[in-house]
PQR file with spaces between the fields and no chain letter, atoms N, CA, C, O and H, PARSE charges and radii, in Angstrom:
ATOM       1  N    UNK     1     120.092  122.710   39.255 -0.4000 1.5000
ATOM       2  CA   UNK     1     121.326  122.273   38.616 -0.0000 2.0000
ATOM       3  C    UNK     1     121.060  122.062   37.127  0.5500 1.7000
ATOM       4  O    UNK     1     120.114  121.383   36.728 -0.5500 1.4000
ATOM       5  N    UNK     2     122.062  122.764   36.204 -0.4000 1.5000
ATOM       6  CA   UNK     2     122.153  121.894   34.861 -0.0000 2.0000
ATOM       7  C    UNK     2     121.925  120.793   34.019  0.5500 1.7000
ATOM       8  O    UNK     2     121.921  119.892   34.858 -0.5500 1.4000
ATOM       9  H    UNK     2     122.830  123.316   36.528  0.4000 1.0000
ATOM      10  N    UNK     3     121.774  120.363   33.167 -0.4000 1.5000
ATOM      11  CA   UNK     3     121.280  119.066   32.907 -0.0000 2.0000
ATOM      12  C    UNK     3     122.605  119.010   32.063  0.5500 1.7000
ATOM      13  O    UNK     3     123.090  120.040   31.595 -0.5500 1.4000
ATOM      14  H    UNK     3     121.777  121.095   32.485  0.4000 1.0000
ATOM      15  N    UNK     4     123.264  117.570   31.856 -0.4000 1.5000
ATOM      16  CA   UNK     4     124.251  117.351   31.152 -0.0000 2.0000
ATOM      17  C    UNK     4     124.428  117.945   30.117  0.5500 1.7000
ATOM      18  O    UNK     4     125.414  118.673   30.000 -0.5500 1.4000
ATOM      19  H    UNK     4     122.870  116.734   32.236  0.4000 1.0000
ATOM      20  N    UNK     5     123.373  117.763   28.935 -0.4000 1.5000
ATOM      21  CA   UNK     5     123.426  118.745   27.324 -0.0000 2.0000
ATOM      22  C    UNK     5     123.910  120.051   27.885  0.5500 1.7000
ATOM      23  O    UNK     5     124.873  120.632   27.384 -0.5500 1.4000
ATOM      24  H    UNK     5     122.572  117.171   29.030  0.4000 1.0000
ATOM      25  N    UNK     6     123.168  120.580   29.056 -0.4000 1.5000
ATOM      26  CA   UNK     6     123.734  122.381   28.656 -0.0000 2.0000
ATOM      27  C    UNK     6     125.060  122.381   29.300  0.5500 1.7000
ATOM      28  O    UNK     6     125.854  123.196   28.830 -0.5500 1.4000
ATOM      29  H    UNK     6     122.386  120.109   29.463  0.4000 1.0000
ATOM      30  N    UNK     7     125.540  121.524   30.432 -0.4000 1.5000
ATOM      31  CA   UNK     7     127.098  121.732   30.647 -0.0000 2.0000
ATOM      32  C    UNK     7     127.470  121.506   29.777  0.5500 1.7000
ATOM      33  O    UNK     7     128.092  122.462   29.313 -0.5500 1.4000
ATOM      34  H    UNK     7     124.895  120.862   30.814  0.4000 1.0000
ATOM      35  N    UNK     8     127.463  120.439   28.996 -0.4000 1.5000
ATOM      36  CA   UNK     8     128.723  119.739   27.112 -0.0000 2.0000
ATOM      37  C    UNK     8     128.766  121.430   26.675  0.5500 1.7000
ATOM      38  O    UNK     8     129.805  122.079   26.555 -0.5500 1.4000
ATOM      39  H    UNK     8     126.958  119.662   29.372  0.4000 1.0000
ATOM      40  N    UNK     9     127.564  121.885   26.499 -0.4000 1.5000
ATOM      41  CA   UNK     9     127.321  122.867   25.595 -0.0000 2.0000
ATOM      42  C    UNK     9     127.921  124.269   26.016  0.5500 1.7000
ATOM      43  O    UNK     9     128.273  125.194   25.284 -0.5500 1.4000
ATOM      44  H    UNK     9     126.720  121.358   26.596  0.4000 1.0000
ATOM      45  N    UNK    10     127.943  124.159   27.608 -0.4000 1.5000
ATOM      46  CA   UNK    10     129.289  125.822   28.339 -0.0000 2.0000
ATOM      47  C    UNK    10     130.572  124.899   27.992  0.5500 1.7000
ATOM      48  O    UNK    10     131.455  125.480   27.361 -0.5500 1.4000
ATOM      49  H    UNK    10     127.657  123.408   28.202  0.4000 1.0000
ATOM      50  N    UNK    11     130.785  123.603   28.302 -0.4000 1.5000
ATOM      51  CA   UNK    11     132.182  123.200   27.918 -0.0000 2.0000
ATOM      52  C    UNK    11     132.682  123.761   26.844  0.5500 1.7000
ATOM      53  O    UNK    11     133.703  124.447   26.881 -0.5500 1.4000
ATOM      54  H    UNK    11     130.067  123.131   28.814  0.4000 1.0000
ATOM      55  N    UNK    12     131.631  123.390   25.174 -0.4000 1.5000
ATOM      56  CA   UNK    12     132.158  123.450   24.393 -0.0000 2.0000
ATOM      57  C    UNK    12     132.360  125.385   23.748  0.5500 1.7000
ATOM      58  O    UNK    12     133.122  125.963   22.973 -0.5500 1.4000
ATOM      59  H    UNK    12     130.801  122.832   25.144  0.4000 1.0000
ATOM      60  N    UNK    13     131.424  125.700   24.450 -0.4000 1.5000
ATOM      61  CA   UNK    13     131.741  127.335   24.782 -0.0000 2.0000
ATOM      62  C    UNK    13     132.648  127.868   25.066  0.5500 1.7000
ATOM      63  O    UNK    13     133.213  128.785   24.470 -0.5500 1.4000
ATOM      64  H    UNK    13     130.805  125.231   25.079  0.4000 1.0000
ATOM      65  N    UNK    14     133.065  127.077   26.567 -0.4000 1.5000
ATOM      66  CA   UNK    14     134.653  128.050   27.401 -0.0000 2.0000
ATOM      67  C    UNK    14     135.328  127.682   26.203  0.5500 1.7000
ATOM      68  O    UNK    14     135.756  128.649   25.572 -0.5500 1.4000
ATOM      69  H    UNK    14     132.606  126.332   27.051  0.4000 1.0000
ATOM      70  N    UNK    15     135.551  126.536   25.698 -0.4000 1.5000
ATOM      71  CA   UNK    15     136.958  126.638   24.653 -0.0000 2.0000
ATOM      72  C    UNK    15     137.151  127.919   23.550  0.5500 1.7000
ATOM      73  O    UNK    15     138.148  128.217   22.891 -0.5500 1.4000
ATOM      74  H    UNK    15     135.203  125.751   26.210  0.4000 1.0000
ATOM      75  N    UNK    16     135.821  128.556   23.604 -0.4000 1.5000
ATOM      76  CA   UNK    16     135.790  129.725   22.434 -0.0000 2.0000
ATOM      77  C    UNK    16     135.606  130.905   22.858  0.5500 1.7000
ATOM      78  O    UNK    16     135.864  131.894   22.172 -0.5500 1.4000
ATOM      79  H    UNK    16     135.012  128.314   24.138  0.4000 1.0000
ATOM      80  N    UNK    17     135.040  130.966   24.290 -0.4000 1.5000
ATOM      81  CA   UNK    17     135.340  132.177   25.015 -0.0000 2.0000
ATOM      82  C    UNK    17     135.062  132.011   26.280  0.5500 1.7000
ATOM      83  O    UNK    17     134.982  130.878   26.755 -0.5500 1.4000
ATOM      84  H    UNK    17     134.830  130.163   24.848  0.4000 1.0000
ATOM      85  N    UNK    18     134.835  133.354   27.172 -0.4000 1.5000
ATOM      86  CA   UNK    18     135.134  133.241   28.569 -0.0000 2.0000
ATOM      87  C    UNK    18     133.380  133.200   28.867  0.5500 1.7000
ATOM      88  O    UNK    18     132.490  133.769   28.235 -0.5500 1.4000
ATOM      89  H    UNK    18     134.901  134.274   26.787  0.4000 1.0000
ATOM      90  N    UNK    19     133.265  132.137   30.293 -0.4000 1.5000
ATOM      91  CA   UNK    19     132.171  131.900   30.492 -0.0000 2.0000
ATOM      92  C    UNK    19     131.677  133.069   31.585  0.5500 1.7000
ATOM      93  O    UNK    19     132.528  133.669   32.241 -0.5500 1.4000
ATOM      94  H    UNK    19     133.988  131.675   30.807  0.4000 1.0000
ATOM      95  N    UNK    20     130.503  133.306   31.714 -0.4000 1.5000
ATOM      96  CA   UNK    20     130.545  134.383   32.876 -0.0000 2.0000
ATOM      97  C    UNK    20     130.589  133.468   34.199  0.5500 1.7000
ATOM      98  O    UNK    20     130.666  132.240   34.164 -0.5500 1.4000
ATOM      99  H    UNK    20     129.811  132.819   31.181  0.4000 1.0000
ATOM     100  N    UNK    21     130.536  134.175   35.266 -0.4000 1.5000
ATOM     101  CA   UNK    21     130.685  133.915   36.976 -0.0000 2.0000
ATOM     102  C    UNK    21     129.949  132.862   36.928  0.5500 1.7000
ATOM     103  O    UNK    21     130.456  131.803   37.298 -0.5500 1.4000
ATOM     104  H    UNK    21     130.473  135.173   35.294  0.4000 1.0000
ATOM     105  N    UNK    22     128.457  132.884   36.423 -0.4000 1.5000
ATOM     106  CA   UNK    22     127.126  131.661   37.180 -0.0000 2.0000
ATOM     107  C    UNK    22     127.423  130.989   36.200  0.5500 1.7000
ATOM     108  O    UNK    22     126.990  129.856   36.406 -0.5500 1.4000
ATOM     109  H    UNK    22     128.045  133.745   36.122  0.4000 1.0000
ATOM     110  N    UNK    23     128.197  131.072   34.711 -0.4000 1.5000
ATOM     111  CA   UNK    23     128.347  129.486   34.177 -0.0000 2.0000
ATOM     112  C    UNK    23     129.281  129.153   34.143  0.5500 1.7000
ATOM     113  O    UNK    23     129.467  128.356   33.223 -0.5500 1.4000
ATOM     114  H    UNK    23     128.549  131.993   34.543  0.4000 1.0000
ATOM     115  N    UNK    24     130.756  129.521   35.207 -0.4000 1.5000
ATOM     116  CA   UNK    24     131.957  128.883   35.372 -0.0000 2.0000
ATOM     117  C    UNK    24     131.245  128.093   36.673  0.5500 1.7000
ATOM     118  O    UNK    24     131.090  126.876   36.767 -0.5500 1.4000
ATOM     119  H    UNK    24     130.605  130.168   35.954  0.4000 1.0000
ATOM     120  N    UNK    25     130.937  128.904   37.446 -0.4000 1.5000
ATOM     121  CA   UNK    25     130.433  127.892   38.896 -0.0000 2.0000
ATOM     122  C    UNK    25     129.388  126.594   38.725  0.5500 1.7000
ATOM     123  O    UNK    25     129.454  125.531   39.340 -0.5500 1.4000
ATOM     124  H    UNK    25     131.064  129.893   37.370  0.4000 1.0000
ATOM     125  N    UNK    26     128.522  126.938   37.834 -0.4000 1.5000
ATOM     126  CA   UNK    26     127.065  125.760   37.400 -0.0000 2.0000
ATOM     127  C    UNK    26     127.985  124.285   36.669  0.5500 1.7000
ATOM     128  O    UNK    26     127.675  123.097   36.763 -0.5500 1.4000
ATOM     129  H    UNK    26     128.469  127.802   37.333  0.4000 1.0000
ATOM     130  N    UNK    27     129.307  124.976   35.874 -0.4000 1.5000
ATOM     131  CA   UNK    27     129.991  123.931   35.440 -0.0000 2.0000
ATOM     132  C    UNK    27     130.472  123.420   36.042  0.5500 1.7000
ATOM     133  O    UNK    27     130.172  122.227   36.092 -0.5500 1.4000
ATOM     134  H    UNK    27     129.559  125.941   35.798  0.4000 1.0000
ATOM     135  N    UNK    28     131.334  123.817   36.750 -0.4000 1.5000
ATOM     136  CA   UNK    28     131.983  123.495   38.293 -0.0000 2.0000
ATOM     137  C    UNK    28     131.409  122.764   39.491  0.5500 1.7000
ATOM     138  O    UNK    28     132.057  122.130   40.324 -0.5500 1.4000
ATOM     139  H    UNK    28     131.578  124.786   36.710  0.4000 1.0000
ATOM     140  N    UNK    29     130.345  122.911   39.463 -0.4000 1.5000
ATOM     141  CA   UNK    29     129.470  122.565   41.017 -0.0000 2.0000
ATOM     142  C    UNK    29     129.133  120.626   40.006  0.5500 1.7000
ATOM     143  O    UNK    29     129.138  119.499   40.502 -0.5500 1.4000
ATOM     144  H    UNK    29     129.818  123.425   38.786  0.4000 1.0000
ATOM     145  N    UNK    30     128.900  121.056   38.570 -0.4000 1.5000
ATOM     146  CA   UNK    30     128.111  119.992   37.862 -0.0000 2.0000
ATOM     147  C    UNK    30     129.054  118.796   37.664  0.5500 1.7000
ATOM     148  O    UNK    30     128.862  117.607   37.917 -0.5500 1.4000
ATOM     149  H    UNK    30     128.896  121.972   38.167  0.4000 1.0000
ATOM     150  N    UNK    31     130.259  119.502   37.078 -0.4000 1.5000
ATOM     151  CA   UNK    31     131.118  118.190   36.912 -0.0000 2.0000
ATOM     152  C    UNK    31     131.784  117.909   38.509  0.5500 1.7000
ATOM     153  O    UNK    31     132.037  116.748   38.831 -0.5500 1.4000
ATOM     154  H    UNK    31     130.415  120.468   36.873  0.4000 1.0000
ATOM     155  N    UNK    32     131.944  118.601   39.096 -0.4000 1.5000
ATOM     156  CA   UNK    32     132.669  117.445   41.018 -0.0000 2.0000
ATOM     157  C    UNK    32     131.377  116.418   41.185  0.5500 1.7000
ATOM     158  O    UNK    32     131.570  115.479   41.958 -0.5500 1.4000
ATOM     159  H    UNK    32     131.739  119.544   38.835  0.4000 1.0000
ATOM     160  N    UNK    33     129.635  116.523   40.321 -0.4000 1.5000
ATOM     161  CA   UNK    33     129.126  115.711   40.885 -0.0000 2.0000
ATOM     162  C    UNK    33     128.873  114.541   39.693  0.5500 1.7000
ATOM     163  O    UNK    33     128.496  113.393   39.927 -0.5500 1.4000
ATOM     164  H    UNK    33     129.478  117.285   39.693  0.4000 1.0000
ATOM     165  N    UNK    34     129.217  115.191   38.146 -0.4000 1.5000
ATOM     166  CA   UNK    34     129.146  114.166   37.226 -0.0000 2.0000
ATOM     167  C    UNK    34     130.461  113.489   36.665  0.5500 1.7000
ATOM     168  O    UNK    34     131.429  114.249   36.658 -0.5500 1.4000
ATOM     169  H    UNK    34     129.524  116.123   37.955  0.4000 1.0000
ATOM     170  N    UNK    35     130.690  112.195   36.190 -0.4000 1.5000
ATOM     171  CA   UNK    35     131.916  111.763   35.960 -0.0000 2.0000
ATOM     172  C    UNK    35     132.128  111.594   34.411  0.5500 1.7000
ATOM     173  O    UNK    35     133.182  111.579   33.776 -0.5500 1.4000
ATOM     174  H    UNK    35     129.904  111.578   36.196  0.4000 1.0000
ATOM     175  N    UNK    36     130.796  111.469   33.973 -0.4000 1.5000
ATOM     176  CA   UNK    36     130.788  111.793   32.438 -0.0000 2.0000
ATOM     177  C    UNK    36     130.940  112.832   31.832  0.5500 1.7000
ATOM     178  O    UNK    36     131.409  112.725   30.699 -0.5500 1.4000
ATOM     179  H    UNK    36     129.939  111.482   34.489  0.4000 1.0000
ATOM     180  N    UNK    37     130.605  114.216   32.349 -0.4000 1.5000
ATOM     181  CA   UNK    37     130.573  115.538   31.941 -0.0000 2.0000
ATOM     182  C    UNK    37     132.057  116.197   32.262  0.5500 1.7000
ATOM     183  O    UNK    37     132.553  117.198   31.745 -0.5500 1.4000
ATOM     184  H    UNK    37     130.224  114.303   33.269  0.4000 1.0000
ATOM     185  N    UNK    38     132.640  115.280   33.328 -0.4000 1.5000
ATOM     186  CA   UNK    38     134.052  115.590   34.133 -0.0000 2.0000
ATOM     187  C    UNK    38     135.024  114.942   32.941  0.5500 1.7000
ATOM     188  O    UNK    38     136.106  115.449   32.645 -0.5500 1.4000
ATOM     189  H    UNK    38     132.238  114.466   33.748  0.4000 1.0000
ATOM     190  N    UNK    39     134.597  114.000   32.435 -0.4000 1.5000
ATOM     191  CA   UNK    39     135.382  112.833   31.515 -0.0000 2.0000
ATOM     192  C    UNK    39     135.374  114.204   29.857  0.5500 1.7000
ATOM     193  O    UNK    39     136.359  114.628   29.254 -0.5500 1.4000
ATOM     194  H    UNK    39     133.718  113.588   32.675  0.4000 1.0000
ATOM     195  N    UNK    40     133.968  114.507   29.620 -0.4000 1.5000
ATOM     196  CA   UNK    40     134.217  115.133   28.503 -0.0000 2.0000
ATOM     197  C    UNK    40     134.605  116.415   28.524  0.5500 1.7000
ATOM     198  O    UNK    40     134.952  117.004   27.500 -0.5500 1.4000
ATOM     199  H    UNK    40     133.167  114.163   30.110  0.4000 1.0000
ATOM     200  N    UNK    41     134.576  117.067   29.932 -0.4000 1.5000
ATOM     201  CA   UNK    41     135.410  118.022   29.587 -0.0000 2.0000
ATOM     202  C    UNK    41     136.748  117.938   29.788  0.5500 1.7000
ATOM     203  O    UNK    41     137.350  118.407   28.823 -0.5500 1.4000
ATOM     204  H    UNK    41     134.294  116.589   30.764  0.4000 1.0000
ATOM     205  N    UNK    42     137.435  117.548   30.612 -0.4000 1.5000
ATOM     206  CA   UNK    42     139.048  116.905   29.863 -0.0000 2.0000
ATOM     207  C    UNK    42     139.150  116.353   28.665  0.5500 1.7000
ATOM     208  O    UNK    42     140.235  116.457   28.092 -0.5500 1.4000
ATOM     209  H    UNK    42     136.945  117.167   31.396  0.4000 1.0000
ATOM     210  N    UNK    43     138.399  115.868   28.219 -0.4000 1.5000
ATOM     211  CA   UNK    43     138.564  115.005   26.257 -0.0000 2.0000
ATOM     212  C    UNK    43     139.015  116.580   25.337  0.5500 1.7000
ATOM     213  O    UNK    43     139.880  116.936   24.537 -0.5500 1.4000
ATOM     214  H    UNK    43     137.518  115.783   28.685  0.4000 1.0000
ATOM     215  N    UNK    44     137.651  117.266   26.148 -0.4000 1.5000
ATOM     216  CA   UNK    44     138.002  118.739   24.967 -0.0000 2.0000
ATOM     217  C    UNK    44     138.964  119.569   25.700  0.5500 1.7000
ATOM     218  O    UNK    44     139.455  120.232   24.786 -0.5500 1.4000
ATOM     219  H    UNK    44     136.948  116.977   26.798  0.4000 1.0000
ATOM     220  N    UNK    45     139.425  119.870   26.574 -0.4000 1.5000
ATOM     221  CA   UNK    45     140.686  120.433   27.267 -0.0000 2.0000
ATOM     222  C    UNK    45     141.961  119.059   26.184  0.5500 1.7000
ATOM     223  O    UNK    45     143.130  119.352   25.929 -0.5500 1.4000
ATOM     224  H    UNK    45     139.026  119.332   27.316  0.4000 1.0000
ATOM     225  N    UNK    46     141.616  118.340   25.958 -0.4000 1.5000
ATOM     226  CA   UNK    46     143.390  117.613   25.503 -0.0000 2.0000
ATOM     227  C    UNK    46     142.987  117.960   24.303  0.5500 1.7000
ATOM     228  O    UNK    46     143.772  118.808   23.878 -0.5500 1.4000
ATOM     229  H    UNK    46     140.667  118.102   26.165  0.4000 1.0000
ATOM     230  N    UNK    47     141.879  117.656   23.286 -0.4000 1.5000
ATOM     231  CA   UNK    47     142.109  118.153   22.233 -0.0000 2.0000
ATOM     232  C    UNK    47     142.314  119.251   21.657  0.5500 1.7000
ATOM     233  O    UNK    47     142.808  119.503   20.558 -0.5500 1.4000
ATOM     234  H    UNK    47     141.241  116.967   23.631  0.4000 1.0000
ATOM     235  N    UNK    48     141.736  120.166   22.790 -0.4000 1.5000
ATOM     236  CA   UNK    48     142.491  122.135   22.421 -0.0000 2.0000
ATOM     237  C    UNK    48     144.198  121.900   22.724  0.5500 1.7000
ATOM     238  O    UNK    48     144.986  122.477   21.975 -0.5500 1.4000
ATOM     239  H    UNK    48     141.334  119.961   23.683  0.4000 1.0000
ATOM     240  N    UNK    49     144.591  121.252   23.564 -0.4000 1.5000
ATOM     241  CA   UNK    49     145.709  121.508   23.739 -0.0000 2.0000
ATOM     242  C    UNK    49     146.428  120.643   22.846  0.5500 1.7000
ATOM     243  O    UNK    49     147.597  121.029   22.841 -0.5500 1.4000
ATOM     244  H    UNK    49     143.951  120.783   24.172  0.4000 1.0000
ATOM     245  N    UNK    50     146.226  119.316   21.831 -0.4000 1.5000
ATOM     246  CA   UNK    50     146.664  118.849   20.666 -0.0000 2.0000
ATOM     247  C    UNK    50     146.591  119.778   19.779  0.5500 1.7000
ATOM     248  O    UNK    50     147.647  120.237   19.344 -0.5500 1.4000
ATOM     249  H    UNK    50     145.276  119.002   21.835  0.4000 1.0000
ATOM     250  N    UNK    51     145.071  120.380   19.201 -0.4000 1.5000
ATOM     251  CA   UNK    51     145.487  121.488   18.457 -0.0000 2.0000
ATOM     252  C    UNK    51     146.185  122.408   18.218  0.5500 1.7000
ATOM     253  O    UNK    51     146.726  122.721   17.157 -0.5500 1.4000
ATOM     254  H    UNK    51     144.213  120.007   19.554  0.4000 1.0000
ATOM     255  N    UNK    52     146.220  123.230   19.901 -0.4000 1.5000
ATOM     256  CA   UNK    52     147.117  124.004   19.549 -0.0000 2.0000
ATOM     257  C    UNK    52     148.793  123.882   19.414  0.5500 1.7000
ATOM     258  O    UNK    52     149.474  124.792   18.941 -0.5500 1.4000
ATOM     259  H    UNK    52     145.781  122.976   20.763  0.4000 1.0000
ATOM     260  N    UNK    53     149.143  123.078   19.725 -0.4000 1.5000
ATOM     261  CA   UNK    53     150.354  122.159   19.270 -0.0000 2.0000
ATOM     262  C    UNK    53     150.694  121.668   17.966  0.5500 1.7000
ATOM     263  O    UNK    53     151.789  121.761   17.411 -0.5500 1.4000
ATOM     264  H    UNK    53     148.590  122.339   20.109  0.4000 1.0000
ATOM     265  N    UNK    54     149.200  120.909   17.351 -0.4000 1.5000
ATOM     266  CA   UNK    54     149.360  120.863   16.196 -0.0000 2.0000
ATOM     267  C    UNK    54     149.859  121.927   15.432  0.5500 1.7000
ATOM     268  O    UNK    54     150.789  121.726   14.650 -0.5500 1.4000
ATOM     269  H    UNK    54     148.310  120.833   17.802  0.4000 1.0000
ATOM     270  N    UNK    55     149.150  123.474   15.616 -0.4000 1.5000
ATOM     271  CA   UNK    55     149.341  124.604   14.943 -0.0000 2.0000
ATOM     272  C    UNK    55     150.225  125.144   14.990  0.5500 1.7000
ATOM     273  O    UNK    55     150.478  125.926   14.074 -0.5500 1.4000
ATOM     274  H    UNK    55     148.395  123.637   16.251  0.4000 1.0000
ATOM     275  N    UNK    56     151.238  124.969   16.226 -0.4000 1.5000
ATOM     276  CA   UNK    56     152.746  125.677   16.595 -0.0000 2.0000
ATOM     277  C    UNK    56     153.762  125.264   16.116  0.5500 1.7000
ATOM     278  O    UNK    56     154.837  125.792   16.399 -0.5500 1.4000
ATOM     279  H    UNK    56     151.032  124.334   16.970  0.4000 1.0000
């Protein structure tokens, strides 16, 4: 399994492009078992979606 730094680090990836198969699932499998990594990737899912609001 992943260690927290490298999930933050596919999180902060998917927002800029598409992750492949083994690092949508490694993220996936990581955050149903972490609540901090689950917590920051919704923080950056609302702030893409403030931004892009901001920009529209």
């Amino acid at each position: 399994m992943l260690k927290c730094k490298q999930i933050t680090e596919l999180v902060s990836l998917s927002q800029e492009q598409k992750l492949t198969l083994k690092q949508r699932v490694n993220v996936q499998v990581h955050l149903m078992l972490c609540s901090r990594c689950r917590a920051f990737s919704q923080n950056c899912k609302t702030v893409d979606k403030l931004m892009k609001e901001f920009n529209s």
